[in-house]
N, C-alpha and C positions, 0 to 999 in steps of 0.2 A: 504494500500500500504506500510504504514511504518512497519508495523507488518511484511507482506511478506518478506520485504528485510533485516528486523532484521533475521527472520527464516533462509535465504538464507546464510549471514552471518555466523550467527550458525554455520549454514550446512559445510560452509568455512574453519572455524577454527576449529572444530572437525576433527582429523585425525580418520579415519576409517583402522579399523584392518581390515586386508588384509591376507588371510590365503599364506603360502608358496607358490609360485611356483616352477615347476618343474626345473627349471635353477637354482633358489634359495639352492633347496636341495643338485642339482649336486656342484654349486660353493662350498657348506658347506660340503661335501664328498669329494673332490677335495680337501681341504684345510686340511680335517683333515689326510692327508697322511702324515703329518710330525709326526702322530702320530705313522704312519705304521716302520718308519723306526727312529732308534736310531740315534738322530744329532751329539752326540759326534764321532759317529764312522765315520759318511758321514765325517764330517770336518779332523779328522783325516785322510782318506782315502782320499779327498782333497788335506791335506796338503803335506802329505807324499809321495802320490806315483809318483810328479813328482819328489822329487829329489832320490827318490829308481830308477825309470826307467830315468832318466838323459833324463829329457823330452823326452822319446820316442825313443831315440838311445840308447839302451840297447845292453852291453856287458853281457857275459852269468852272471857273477855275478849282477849286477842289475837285468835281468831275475829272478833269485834266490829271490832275493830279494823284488821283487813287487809279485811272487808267493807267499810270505808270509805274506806279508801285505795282499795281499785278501783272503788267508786265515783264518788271523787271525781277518781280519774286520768281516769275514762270520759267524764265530764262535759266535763276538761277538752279530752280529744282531740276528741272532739263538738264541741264550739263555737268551741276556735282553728281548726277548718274554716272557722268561718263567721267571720273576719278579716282582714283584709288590710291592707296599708301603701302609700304612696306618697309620694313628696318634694315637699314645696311648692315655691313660687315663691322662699323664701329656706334651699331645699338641706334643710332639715330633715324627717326621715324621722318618718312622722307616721302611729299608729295608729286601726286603726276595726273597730267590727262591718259588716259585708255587709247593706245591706238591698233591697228590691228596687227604690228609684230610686240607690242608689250607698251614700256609706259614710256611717256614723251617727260621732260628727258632721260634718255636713257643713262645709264650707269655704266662706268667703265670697267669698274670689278664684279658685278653682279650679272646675273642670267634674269631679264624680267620679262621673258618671252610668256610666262605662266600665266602674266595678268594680262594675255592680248581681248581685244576686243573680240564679245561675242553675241548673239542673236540676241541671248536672255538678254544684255542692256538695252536694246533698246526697247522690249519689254515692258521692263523694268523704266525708263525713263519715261514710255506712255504714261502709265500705272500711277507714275511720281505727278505727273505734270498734269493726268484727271483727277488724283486725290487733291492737288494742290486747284486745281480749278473749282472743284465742288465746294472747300474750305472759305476759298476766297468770295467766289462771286455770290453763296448764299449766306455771307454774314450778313447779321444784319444792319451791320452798319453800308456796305455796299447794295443791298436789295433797297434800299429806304435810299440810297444815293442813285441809284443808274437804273430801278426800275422800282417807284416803290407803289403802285396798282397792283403790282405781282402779289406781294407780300401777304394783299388781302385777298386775293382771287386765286392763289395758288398755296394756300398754306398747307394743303398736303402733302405737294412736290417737294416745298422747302424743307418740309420734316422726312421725307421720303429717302430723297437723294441722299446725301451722306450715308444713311446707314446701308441704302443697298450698292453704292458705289464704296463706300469700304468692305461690304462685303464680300465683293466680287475679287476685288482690290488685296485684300484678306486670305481669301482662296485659293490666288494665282502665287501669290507671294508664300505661302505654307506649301506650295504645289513644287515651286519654281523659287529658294530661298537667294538672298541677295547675298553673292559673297565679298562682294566690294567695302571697303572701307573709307571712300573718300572722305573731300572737304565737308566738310558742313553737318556729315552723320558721327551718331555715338562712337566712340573708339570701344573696342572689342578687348576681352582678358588677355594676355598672350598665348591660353590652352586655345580660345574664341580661334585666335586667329591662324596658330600651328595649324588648327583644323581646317578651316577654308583654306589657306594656302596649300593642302595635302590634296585638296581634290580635284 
């Protein structure tokens, strides 16, 4: 009897590895969206464009002026797609644009043929640049500046879109993960990053 209840005990304390669940994988897909989109540029486009569209009462020049800011936000989520970083030979983390024999500029002691441009970025930079359009043009500081009858006539879209455009968004990116590290996204653990550069 005392044997049995030592066993059972065991059995107690021993955590048993538990392969993922499917909610597991989504929440870990779901989270790595902040990898999908550049957070300098979100927070800048935060910061910015209530006082470009004067919270949402927009004179044709703040008009002008929030036009540019999403422009120029669009640009930026567009092209830190197409960036990546890696650590040289003396530990220093070292940026580049993606071209398709590896990264511009190239290194004279390193092989950086591994990071050449591939399908998945441009993908990947669609992906970046609908998540960042659906962000921008349904705040509501911009719907009340560049269309604000919508606001009232469309209130289901405006609640709609985001979450079915991230979800989509969500999907592709858990389907098709981003192994790039460029400008403007989180930097990675150095296990993070052994591992994307392994594969």
């Amino acid at each position: 009897m005392a044997a049995a209840s030592t066993e059972s005990k065991n059995l107690i304390e021993t955590p048993l590895l538990k392969p993922k669940t499917v909610t597991q994988s989504t929440f870990e897909g779901i989270g790595s969206l902040v990898h999908l989109v550049p957070t300098g540029t979100i927070f800048l486009f935060q910061f910015l464009n209530p006082l470009l569209s004067n919270n949402g009462d927009c004179s044709p020049m703040n008009m002008v002026l929030s036009g540019v800011l999403i422009a120029f936000c669009s640009f930026s989520c567009f092209f830190s797609t197409f960036t990546d970083s890696y650590t040289n030979s003396k530990g220093d983390k070292q940026y580049g644009i993606v071209t398709r024999t590896g990264i511009w500029p190239q290194s004279d002691t390193e092989d950086l043929s591994k990071y050449k441009l591939r399908v998945g970025d441009y993908v990947h930079a669609f992906l970046c640049l609908l998540v960042f359009a659906v962000l921008a043009l349904l705040d509501s500081n911009s719907v009340k500046c560049f269309y604000p009858s919508f606001a009232s006539t469309q209130k289901t879209l405006i609640i709609a879109s985001p979450l079915v455009i991230g979800s989509i968004a969500s999907t592709v990116f858990v389907l098709f993960p981003n192994q790039r590290h460029g400008i403007g996204y989180p930097s990675s653990t150095p296990e993070q990053k052994s591992d994307s550069s392994s594969k």
